[in-house]
N, C-alpha and C positions, 0 to 999 in steps of 0.2 A: 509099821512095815515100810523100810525103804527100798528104792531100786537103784544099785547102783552100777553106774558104768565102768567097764576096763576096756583101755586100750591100749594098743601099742602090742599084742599081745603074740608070742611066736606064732607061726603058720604052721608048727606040727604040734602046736597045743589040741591035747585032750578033752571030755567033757570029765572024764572022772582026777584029773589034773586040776583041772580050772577049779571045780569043787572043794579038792582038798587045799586049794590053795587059797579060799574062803575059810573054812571048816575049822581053820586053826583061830580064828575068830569068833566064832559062835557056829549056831543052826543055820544051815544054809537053808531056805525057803522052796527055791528056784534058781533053775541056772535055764540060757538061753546064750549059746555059742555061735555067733555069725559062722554059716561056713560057703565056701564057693561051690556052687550047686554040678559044676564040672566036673571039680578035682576031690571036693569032700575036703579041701582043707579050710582050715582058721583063715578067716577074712581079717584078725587083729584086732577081732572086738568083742564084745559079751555084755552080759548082764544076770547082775545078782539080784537075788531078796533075800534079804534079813531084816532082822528088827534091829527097831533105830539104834540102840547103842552098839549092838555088835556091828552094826554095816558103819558106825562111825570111826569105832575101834580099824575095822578090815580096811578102810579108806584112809586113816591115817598110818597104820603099818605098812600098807601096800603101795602106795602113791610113790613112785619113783625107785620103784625096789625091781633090781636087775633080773630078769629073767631069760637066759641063754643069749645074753648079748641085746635085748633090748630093756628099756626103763620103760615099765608100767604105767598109765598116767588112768588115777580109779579115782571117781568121782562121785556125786550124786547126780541120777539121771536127771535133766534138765528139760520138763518139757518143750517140745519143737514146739514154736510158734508158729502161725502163719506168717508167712513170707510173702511181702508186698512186690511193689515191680505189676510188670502185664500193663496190661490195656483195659481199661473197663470198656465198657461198650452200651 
């Protein structure tokens, strides 16, 4: 199972949109749709699961494919590292 990242993604993206726009790739697993807790729109980000060849396929089909005037950029989630900087003490 992978997790992979989309951004760039329009601000009146859907979660049943986002899905089908997985779906044409395989079994989508999970979706998770950044939205702004204000307005209830698209923050421009998300995240898929699928199994690894479909999420490979979905990530090479998707990567840089136009959607309402923006380019998609879908990846593999990348775990955050910690982030050095600060003060020890």
């Amino acid at each position: 199972m992978l997790r992979i990242y989309a951004g760039n993604l329009p601000a009146d993206m859907t979660e049943n949109e986002f899905t089908e726009l997985f779906a044409a790739y395989g079994r989508v697993r999970s979706i998770e749709l950044a939205r702004d807790i204000f307005s209830g729109r698209c923050r421009g980000f998300g995240f898929v699961e699928m199994e690894g060849h479909e999420a490979r396929a979905a990530i090479a089909g998707l990567n840089g494919r136009n959607i309402r005037g923006n380019h998609l950029r879908v990846s593999e989630e990348r775990p955050r590292g910690r982030r050095g900087g600060g003060r020890r003490r």
